[in-house]
N, C-alpha and C positions, 0 to 999 in steps of 0.2 A: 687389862692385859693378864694379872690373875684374879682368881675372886678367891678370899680369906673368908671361911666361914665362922672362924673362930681360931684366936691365937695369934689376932692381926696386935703387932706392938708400934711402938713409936718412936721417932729416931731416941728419944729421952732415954726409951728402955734400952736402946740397944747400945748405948755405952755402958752401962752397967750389967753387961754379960761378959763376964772372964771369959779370959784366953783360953783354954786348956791346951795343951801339948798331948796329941795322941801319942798312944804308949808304942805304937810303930812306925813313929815319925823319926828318920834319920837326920844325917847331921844340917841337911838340906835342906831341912822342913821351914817351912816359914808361915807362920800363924798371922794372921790378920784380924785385928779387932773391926766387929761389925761395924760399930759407929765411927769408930775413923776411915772405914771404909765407905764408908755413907758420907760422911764431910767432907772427902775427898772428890768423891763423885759429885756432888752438888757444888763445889769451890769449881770442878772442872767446869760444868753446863752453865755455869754463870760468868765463869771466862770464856766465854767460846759465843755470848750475847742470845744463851738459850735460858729464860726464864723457869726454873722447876715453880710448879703450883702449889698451893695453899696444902698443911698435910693431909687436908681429907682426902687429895688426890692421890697420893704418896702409901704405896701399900708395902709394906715390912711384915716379912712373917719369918720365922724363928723354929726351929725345929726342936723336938724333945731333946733334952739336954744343951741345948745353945751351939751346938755344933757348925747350922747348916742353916744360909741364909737365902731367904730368895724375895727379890724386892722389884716393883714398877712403881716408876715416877712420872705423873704426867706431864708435860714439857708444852710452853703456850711456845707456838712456835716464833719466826723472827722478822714476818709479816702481821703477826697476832690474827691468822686466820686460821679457821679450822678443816678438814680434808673432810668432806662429807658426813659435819657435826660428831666427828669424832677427835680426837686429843693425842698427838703424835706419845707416844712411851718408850722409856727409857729402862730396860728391863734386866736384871742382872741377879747371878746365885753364886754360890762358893760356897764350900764346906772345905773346915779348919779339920777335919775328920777325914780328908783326902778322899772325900768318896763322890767329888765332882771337882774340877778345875774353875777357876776364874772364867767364866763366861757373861757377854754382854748381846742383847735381845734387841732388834725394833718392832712393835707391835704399834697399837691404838687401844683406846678408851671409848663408852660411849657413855655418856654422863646419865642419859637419859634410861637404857635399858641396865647400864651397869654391868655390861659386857666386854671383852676387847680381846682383839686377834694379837698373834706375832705374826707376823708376814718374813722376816730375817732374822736370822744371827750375824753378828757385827763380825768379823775375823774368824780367828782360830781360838778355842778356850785356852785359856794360860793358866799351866804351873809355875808360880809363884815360889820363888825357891828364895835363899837365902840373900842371896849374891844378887837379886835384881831386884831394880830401881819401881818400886807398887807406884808413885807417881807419875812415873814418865809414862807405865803400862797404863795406865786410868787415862791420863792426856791421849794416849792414842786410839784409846776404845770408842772417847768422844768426840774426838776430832772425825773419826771413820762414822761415827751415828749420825753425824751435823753431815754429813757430807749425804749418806744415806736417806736421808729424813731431805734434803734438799733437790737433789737431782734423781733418786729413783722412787722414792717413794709416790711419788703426786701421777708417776705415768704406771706404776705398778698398781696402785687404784682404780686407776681409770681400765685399764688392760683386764683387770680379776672382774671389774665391773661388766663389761664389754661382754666375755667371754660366756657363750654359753656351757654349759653343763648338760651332755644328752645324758639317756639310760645309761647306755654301753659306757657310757666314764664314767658315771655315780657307782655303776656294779666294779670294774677294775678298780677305781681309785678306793674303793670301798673295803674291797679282796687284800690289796698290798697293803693297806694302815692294819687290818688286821693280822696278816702272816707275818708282821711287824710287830708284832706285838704291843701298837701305839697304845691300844683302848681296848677292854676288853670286847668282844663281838657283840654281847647283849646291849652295850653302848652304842657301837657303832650303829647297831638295830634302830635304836632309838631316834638315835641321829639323819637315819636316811627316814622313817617317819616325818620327823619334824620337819626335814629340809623340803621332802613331796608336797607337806603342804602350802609352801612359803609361794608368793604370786609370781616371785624372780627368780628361775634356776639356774643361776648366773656362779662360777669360784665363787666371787666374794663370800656369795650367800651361803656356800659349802662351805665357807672355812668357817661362818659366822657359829654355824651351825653345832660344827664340828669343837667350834674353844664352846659353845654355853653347856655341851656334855662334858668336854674336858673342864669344865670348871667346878664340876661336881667329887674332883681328885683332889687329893693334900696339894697344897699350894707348888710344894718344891717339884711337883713333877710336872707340872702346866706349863711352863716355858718349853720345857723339851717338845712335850707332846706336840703344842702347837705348832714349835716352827716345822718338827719332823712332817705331820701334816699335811702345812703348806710345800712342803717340800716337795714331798710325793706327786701332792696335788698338781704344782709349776710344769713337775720336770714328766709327766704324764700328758697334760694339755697341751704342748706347746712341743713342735718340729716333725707335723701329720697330717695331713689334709684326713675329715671326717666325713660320711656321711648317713645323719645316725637319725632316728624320730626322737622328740622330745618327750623329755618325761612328762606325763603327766598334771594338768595344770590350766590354770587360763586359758583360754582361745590364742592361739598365737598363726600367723604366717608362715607357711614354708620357708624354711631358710633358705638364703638363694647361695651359690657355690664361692661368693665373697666372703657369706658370714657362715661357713662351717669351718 
């Protein structure tokens, strides 16, 4: 879900990173320690009958000064099967530095390329203020990701799978993540390379695509990026009848007016 190139810590390290109180923090502010944020969240997915994995899978990264957390957990799910050899993830950041809210990610793993998508964001991101209950809000992040990861995730796979990707969406989908300022455009460059030459020009493979260049960005920005992304990518493919040529690629069949 991210890749850590360096500066990847361990729940161990992360109790042992002070609080600090930003120096512009009102009366409201309410600081959360990483690691009992991490305890929290792994006590919740374990009441909830979702096993967190061994911590190799468990990725923690820390930002300069300890401010700024952003973390994926990989979750065996509650069949003990996997969605297309990939590892449902449990994805989440916050900075005590106020410069992101409490937000919670669904994405995948793949153990084998060492890659992985966000496909959602679980709710709304929360501020975290004084007066409110950090438990109940965690209970309900993962209450909404177990529900997510159960009833949409296995037909939004299948669906991203499904879908083809002509020219005319890889250029638009391509044009908005940039005037977005998702990635820089020398990236996205890269990105439609790599995607041309993949044998399936299918979302999935677009979004595959698009997190292995996002993963080459500091950790803390990889959540955002991806879901933004798939976001673009959803809410572009889907409520249009197409009828476009295929990019470039294997021999394939004219699409017939079912599958555009």
């Amino acid at each position: 879900m991210i890749n850590i190139k360096t500066g990847r810590a361990t729940h161990r390290q992360l109790h042992k990173i002070p609080l600090r109180r930003p120096p512009d923090a009102g009366c409201a502010w309410k600081g959360i320690q990483h690691g009992e944020l991490i305890k929290l969240v792994l006590e919740h997915l374990e009441d909830k009958g979702l096993a967190p994995m061994a911590e190799e899978y468990r990725f923690y990264h820390v930002s300069r000064g300890g401010a700024d957390l952003t973390v994926s957990i990989c979750v065996t799910p509650e069949d003990g099967e996997k969605m297309y050899t990939t590892l449902p993830c449990f994805g989440i950041q916050h900075s005590n530095a106020k410069r992101r809210s409490l937000s919670v990610f669904m994405g995948n793993y793949n153990p084998k390329t060492k890659t992985g998508m966000v496909l959602a964001r679980i709710g709304e991101p929360s501020k975290v203020k004084i007066h409110m209950d950090l438990d109940l809000i965690i209970a309900d992040f993962v209450k909404n990701w177990k529900l997510y990861v159960r009833d949409v995730y296995p037909v939004q796979a299948v669906t991203l799978r499904e879908q083809k990707v002509y020219l005319q969406d890889l250029d638009t989908v391509l044009c908005k993540a940039g005037r977005a300022g998702i990635m820089p455009w020398s990236r996205l460059g890269m990105m439609d390379a790599n995607f041309q030459k993949k044998n399936n020009h299918n979302a999935w493979t677009l979004i595959q695509s698009f997190c292995v260049q996002s993963g080459r960005n500091p950790a803390y920005k990889q959540l955002e990026q991806k879901w933004r992304f798939t976001q673009i990518l959803e809410k572009h493919m889907w409520g249009k009848n197409r009828s476009m040529e295929p990019l470039p690629g294997p021999p394939s069949k004219k699409p017939t007016l079912a599958e555009v």
